[in-house]
FITI-871227 format. One record per atom (N, C-alpha, C, O): residue number from 0; residue in three letters; chain; atom name; x, y, z. Coordinates in Angstrom, 1 decimal, padded with zeros to 4 digits. Last residue first. Example, Ala and Ser with C-alpha at 12.3 -4.5 7.8 and 13.67 -1.06 7.14 Angstrom:
{seq=1 | type=Ser | mol=A | atom=N | c1=012.8 | c2=-002.2 | c3=007.1} $
{seq=1 | type=Ser | mol=A | atom=CA | c1=013.7 | c2=-001.1 | c3=007.1} $
{seq=1 | type=Ser | mol=A | atom=C | c1=012.9 | c2=000.0 | c3=007.9} $
{seq=1 | type=Ser | mol=A | atom=O | c1=013.4 | c2=001.1 | c3=008.0} $
{seq=0 | type=Ala | mol=A | atom=N | c1=013.2 | c2=-005.7 | c3=007.8} $
{seq=0 | type=Ala | mol=A | atom=CA | c1=012.3 | c2=-004.5 | c3=007.8} $
{seq=0 | type=Ala | mol=A | atom=C | c1=013.2 | c2=-003.3 | c3=007.8} $
{seq=0 | type=Ala | mol=A | atom=O | c1=014.2 | c2=-003.3 | c3=008.5} $
# end
This chain:
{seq=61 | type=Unk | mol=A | atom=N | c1=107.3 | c2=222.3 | c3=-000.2} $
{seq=61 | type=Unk | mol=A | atom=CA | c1=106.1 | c2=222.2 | c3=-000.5} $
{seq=61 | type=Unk | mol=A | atom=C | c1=105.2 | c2=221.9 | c3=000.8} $
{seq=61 | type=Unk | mol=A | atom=O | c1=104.0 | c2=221.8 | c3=000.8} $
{seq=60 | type=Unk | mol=A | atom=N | c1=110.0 | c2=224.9 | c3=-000.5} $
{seq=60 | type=Unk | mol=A | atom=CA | c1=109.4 | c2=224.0 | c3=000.2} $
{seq=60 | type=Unk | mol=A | atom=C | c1=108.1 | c2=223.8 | c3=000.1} $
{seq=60 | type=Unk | mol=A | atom=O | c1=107.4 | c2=224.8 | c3=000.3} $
{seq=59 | type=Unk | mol=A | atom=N | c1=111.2 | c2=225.9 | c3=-003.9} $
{seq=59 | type=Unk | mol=A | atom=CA | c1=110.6 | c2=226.4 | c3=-003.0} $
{seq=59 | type=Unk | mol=A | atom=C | c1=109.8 | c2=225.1 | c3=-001.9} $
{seq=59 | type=Unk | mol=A | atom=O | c1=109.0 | c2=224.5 | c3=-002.5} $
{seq=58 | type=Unk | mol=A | atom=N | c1=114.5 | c2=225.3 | c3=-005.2} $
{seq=58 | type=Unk | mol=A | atom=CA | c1=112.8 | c2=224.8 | c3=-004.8} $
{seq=58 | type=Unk | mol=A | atom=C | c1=112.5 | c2=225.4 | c3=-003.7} $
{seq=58 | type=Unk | mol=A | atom=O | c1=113.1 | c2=225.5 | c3=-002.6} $
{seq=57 | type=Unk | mol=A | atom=N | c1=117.0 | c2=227.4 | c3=-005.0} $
{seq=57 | type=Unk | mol=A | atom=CA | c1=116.7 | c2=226.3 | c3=-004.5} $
{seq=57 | type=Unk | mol=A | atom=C | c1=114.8 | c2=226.6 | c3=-004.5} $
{seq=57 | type=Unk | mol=A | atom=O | c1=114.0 | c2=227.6 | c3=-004.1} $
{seq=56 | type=Unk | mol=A | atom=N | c1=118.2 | c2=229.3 | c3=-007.9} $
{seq=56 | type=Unk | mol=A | atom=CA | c1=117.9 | c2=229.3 | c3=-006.9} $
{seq=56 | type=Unk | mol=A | atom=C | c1=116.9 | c2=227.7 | c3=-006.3} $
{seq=56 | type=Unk | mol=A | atom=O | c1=116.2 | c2=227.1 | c3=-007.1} $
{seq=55 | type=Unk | mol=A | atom=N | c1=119.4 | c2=228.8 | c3=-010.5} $
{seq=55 | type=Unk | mol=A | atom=CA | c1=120.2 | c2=229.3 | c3=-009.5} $
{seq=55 | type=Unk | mol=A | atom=C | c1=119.8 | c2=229.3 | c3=-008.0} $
{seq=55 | type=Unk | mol=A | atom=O | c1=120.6 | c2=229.3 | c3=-007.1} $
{seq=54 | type=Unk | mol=A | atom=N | c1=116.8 | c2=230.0 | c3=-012.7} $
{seq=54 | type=Unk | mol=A | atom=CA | c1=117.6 | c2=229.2 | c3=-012.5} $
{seq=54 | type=Unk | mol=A | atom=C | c1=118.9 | c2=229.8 | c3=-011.2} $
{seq=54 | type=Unk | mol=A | atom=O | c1=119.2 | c2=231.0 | c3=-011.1} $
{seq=53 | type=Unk | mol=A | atom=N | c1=113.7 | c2=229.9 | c3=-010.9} $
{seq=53 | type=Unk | mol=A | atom=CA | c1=114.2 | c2=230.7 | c3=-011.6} $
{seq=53 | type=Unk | mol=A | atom=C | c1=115.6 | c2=230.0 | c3=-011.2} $
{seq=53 | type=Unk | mol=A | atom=O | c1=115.8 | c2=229.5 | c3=-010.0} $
{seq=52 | type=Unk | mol=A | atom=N | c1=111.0 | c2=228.1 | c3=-011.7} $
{seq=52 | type=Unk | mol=A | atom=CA | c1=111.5 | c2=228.5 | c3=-011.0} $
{seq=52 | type=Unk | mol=A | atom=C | c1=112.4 | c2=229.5 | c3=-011.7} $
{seq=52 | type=Unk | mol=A | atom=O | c1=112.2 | c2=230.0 | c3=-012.8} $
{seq=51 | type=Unk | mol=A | atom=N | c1=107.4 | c2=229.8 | c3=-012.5} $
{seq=51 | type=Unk | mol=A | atom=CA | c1=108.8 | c2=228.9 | c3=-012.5} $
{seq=51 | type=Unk | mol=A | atom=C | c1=109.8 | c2=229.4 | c3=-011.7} $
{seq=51 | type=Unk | mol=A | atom=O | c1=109.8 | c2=230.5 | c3=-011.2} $
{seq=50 | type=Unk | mol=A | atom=N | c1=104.6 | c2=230.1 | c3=-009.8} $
{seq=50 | type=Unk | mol=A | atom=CA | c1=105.7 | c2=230.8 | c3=-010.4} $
{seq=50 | type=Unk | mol=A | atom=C | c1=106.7 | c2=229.5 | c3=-010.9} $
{seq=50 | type=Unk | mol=A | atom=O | c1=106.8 | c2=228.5 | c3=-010.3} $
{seq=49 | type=Unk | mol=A | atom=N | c1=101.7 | c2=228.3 | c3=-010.2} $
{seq=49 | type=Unk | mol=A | atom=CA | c1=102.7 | c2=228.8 | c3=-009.5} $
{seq=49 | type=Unk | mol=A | atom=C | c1=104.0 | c2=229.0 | c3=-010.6} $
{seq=49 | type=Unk | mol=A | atom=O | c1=104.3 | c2=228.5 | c3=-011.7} $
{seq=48 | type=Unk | mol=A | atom=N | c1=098.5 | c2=229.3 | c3=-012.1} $
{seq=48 | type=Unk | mol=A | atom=CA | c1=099.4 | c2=228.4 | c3=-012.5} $
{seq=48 | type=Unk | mol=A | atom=C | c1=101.2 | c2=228.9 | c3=-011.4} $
{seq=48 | type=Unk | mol=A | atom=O | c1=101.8 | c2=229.8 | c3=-011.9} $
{seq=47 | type=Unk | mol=A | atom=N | c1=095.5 | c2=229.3 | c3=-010.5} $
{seq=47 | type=Unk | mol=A | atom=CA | c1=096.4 | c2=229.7 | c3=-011.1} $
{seq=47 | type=Unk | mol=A | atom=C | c1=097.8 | c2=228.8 | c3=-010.4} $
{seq=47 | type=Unk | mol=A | atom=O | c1=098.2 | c2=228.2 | c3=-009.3} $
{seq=46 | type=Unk | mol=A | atom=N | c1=093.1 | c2=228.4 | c3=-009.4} $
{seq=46 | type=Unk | mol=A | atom=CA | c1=093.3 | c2=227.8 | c3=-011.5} $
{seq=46 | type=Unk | mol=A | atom=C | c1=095.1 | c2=228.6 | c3=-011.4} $
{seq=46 | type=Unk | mol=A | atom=O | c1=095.8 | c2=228.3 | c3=-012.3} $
{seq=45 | type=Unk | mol=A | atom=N | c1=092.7 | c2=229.7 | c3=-007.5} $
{seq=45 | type=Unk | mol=A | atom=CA | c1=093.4 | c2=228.1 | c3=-006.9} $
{seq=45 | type=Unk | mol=A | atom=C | c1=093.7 | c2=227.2 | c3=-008.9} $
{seq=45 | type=Unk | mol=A | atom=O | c1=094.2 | c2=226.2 | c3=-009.3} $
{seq=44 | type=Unk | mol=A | atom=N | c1=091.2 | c2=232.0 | c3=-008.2} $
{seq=44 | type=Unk | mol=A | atom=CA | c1=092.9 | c2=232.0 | c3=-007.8} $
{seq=44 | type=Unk | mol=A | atom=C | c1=093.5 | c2=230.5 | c3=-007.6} $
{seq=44 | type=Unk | mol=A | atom=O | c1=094.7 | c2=230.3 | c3=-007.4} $
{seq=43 | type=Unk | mol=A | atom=N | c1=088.3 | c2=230.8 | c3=-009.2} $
{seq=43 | type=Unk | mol=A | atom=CA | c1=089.6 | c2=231.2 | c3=-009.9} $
{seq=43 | type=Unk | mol=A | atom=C | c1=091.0 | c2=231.6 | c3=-009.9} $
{seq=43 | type=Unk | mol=A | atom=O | c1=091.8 | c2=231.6 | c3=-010.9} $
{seq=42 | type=Unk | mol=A | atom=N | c1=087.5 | c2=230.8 | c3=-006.4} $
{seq=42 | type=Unk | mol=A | atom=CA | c1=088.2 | c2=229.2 | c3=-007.6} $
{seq=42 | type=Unk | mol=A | atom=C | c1=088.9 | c2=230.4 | c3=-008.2} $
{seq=42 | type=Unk | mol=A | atom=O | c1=089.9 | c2=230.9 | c3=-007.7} $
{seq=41 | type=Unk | mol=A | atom=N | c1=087.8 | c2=233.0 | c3=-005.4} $
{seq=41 | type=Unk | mol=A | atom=CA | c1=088.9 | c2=232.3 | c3=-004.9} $
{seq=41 | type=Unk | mol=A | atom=C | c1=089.2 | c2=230.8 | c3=-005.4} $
{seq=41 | type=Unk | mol=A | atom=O | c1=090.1 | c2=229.9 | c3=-005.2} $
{seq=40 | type=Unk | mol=A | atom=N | c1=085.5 | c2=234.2 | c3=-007.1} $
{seq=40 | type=Unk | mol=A | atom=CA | c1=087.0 | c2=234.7 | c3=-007.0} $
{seq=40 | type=Unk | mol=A | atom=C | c1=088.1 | c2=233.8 | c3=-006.5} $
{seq=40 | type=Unk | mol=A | atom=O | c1=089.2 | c2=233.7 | c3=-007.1} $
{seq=39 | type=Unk | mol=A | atom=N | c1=083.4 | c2=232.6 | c3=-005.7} $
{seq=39 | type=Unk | mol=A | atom=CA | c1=084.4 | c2=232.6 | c3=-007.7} $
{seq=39 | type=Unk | mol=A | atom=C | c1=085.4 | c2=233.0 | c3=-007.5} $
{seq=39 | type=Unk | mol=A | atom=O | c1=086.4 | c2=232.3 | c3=-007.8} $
{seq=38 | type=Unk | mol=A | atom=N | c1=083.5 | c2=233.0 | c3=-003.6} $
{seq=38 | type=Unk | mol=A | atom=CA | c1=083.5 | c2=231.9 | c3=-003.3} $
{seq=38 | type=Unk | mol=A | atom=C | c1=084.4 | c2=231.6 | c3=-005.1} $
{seq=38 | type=Unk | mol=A | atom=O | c1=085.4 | c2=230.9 | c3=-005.5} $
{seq=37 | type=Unk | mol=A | atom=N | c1=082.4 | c2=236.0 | c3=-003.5} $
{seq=37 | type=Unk | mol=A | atom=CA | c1=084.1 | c2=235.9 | c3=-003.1} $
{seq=37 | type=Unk | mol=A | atom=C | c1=084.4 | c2=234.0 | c3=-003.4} $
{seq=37 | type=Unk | mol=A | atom=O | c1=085.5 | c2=233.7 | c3=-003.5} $
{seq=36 | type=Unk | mol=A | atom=N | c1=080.3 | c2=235.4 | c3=-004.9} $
{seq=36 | type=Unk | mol=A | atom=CA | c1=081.3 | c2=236.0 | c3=-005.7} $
{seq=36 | type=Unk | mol=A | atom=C | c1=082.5 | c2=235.7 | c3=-004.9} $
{seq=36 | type=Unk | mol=A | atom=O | c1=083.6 | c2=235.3 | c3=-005.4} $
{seq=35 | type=Unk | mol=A | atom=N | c1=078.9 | c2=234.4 | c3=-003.0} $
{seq=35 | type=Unk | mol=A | atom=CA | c1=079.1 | c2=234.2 | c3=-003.8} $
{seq=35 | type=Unk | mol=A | atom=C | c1=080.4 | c2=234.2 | c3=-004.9} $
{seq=35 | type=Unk | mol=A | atom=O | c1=081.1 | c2=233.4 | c3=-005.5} $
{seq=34 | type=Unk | mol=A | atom=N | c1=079.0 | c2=236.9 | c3=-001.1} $
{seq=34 | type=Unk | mol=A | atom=CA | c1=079.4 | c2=235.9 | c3=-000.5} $
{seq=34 | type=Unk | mol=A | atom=C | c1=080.0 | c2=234.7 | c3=-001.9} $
{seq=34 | type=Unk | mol=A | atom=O | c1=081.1 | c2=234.3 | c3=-002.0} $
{seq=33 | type=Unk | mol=A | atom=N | c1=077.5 | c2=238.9 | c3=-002.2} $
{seq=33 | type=Unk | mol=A | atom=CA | c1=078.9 | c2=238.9 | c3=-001.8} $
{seq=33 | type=Unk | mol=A | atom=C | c1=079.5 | c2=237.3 | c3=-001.7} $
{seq=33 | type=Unk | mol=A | atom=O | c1=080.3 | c2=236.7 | c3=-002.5} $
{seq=32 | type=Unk | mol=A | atom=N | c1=074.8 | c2=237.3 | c3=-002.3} $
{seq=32 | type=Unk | mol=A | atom=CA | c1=075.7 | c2=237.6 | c3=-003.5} $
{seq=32 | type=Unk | mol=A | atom=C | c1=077.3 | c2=237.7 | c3=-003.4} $
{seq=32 | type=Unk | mol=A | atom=O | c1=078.1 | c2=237.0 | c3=-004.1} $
{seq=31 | type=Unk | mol=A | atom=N | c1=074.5 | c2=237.3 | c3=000.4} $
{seq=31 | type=Unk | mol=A | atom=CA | c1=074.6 | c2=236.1 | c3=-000.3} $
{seq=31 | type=Unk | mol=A | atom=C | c1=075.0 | c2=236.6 | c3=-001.3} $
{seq=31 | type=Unk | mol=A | atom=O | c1=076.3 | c2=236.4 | c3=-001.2} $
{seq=30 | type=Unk | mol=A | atom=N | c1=074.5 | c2=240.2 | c3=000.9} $
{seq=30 | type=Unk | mol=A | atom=CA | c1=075.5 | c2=239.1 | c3=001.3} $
{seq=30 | type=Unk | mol=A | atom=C | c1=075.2 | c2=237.9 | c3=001.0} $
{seq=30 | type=Unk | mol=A | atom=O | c1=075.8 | c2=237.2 | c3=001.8} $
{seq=29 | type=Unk | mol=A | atom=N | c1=071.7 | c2=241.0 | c3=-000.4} $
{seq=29 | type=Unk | mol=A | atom=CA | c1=073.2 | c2=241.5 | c3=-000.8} $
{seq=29 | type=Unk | mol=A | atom=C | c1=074.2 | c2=240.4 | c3=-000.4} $
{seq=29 | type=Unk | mol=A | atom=O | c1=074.6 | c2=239.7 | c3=-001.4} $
{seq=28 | type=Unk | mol=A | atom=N | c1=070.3 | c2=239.2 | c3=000.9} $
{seq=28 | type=Unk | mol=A | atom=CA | c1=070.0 | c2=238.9 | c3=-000.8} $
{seq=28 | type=Unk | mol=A | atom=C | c1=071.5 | c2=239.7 | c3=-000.8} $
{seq=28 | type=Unk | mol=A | atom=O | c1=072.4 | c2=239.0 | c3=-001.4} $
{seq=27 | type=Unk | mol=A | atom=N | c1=070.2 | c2=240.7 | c3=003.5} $
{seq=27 | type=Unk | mol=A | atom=CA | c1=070.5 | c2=239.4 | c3=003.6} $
{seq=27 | type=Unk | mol=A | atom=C | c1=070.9 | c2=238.6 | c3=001.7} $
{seq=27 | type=Unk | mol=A | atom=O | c1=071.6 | c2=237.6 | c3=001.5} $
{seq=26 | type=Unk | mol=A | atom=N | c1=069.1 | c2=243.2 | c3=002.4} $
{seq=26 | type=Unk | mol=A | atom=CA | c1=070.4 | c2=243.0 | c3=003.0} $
{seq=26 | type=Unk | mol=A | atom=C | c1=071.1 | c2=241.4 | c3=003.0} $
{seq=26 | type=Unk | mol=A | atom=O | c1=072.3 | c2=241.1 | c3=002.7} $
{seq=25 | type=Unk | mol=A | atom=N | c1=066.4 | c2=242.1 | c3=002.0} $
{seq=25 | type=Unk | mol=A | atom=CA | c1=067.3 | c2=242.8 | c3=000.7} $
{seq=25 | type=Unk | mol=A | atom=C | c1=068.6 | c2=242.8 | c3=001.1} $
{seq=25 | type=Unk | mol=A | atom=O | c1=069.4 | c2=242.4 | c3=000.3} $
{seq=24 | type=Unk | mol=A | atom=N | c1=065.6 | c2=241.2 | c3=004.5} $
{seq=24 | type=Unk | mol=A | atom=CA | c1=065.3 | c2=240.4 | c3=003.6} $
{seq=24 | type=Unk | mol=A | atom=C | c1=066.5 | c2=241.3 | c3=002.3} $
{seq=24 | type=Unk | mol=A | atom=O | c1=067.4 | c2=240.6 | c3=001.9} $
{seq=23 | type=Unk | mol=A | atom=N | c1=065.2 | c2=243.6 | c3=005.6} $
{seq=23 | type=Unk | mol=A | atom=CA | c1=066.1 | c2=242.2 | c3=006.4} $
{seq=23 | type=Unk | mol=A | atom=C | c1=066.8 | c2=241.5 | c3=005.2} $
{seq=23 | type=Unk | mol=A | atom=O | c1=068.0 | c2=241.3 | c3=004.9} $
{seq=22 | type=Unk | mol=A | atom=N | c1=063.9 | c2=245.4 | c3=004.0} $
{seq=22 | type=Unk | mol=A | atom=CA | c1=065.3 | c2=245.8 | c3=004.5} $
{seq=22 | type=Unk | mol=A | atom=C | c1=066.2 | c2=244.7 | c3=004.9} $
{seq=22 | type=Unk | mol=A | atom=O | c1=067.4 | c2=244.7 | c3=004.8} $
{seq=21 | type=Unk | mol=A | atom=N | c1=061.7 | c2=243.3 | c3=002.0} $
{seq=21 | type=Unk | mol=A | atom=CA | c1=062.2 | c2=244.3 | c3=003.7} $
{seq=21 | type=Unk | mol=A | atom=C | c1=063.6 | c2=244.6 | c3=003.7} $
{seq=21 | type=Unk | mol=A | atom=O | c1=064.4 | c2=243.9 | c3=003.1} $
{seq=20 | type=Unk | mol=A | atom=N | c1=061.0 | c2=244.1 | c3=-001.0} $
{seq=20 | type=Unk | mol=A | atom=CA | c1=061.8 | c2=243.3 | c3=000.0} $
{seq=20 | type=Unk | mol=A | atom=C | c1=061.7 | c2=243.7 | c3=001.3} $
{seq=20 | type=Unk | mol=A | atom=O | c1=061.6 | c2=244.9 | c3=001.4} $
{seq=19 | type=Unk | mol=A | atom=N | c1=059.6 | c2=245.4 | c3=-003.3} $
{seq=19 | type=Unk | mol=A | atom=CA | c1=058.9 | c2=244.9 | c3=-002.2} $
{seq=19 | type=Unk | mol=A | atom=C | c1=059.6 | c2=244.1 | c3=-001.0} $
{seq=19 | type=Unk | mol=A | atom=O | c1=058.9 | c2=243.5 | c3=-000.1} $
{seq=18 | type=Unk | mol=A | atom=N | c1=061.0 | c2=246.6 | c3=-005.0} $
{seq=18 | type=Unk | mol=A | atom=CA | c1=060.7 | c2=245.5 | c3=-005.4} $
{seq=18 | type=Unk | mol=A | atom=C | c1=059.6 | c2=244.8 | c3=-004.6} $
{seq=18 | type=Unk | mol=A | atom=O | c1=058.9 | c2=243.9 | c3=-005.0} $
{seq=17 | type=Unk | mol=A | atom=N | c1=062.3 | c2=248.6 | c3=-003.3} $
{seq=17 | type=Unk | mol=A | atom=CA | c1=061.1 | c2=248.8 | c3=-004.0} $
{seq=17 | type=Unk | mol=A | atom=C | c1=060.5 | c2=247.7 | c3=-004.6} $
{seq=17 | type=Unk | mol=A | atom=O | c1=059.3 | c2=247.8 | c3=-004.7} $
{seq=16 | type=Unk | mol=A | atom=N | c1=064.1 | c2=247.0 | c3=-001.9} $
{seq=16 | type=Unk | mol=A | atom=CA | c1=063.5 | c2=247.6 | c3=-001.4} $
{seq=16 | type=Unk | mol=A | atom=C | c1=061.8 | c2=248.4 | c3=-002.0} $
{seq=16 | type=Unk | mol=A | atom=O | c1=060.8 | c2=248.6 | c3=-001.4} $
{seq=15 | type=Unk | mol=A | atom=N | c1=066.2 | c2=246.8 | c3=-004.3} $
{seq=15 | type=Unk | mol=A | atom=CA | c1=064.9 | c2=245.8 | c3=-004.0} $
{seq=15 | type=Unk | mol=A | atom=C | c1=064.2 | c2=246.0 | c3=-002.6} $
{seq=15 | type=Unk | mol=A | atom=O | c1=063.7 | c2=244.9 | c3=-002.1} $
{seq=14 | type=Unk | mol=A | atom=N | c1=066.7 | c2=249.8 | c3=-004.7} $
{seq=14 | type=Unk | mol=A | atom=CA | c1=065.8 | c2=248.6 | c3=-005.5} $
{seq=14 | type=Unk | mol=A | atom=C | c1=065.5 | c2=247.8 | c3=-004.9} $
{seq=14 | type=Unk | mol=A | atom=O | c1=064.3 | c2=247.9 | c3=-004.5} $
{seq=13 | type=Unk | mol=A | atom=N | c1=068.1 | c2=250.1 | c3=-002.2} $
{seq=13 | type=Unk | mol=A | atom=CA | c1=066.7 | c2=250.8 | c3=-002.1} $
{seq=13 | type=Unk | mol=A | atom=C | c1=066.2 | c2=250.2 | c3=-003.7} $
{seq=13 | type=Unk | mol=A | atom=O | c1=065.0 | c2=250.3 | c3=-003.8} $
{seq=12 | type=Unk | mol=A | atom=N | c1=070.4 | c2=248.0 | c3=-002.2} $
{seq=12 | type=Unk | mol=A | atom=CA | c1=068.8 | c2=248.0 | c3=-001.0} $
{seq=12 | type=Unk | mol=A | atom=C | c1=068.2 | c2=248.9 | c3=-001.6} $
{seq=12 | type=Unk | mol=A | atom=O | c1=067.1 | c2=248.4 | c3=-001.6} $
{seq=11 | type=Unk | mol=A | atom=N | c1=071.4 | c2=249.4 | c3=-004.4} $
{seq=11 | type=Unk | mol=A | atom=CA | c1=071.0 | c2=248.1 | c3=-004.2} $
{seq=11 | type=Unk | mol=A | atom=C | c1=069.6 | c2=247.8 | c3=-004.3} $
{seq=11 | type=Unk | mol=A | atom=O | c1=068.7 | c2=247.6 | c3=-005.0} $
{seq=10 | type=Unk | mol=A | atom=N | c1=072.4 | c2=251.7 | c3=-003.4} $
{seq=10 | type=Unk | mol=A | atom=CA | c1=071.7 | c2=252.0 | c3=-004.5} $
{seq=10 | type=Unk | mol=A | atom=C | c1=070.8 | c2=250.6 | c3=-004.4} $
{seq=10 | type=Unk | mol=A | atom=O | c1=069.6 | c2=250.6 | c3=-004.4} $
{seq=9 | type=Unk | mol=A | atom=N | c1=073.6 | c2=250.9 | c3=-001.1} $
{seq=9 | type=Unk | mol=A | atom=CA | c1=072.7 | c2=251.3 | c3=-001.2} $
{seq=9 | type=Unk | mol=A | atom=C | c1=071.7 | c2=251.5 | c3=-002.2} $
{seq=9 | type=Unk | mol=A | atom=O | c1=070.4 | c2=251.6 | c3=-002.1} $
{seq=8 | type=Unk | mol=A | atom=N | c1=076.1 | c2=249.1 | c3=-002.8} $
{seq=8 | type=Unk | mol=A | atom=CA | c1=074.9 | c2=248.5 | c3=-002.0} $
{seq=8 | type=Unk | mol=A | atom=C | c1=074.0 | c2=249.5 | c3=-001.2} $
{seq=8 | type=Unk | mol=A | atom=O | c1=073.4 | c2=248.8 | c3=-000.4} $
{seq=7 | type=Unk | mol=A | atom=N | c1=077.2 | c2=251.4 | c3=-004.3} $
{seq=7 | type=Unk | mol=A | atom=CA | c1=076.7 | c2=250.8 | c3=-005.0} $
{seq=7 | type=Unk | mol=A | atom=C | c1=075.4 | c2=249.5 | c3=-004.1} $
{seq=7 | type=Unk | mol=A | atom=O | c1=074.4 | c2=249.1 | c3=-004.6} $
{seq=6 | type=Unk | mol=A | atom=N | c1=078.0 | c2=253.5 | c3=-002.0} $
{seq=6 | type=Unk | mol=A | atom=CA | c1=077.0 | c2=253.7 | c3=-002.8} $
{seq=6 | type=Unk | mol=A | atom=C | c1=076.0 | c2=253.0 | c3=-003.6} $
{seq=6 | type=Unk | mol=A | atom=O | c1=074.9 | c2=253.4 | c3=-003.8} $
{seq=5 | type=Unk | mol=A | atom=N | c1=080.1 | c2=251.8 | c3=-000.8} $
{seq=5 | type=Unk | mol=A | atom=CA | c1=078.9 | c2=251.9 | c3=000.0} $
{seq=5 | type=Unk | mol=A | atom=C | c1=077.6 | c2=252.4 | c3=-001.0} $
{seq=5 | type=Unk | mol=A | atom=O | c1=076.5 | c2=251.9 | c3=-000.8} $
{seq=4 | type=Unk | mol=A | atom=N | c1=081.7 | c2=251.7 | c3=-003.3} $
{seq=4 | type=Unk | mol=A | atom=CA | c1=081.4 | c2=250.4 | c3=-002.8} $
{seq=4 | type=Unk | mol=A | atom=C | c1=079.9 | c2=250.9 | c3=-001.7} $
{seq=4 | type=Unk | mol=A | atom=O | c1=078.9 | c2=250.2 | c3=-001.7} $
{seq=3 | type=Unk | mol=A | atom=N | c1=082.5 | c2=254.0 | c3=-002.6} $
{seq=3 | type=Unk | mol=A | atom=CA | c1=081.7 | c2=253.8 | c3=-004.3} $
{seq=3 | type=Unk | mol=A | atom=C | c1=081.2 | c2=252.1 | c3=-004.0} $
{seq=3 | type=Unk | mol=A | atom=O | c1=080.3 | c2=251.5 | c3=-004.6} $
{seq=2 | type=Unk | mol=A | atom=N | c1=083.5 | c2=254.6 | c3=-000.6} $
{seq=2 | type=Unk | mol=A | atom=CA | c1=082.9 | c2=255.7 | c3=-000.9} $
{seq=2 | type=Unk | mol=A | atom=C | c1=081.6 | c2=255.2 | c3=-001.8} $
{seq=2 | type=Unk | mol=A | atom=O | c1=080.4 | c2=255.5 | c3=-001.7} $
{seq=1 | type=Unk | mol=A | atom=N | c1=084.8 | c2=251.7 | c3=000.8} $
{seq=1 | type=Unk | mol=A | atom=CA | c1=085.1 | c2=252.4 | c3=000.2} $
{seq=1 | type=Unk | mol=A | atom=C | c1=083.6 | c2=253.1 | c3=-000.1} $
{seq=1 | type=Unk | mol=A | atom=O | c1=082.6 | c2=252.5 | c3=000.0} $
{seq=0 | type=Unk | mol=A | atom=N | c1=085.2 | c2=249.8 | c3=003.8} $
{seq=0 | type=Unk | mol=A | atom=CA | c1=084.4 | c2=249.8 | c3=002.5} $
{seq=0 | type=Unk | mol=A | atom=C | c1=084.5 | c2=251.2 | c3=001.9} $
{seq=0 | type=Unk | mol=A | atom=O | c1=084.4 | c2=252.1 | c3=002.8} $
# end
């Protein structure tokens, strides 16, 4: 985890830490988000469109 990545889920937890969350509870609200997002991220890699081919060379095995 990077410098700015640890920053930004500290910054997080101590909002909803003030919000009134427990530490369990706000940590647990981070990784469901994570979790989320990695779940969009990887529709939107399965939208993309595979390489043409390129002339001269043999199909790639499916």
């Amino acid at each position: 985890m990077s410098d700015a990545q640890l920053a930004r889920v500290t910054k997080l937890l101590v909002e909803l830490k003030a919000q009134g969350m427990t530490a369990e509870e706000a940590f647990a609200f981070i990784l469901r988000q994570a979790a989320e997002r990695r779940k969009k991220v990887q529709a939107d890699d399965s939208n993309m469109v595979p390489p043409r081919r390129v002339w001269g060379t043999k199909p790639l095995p499916e």
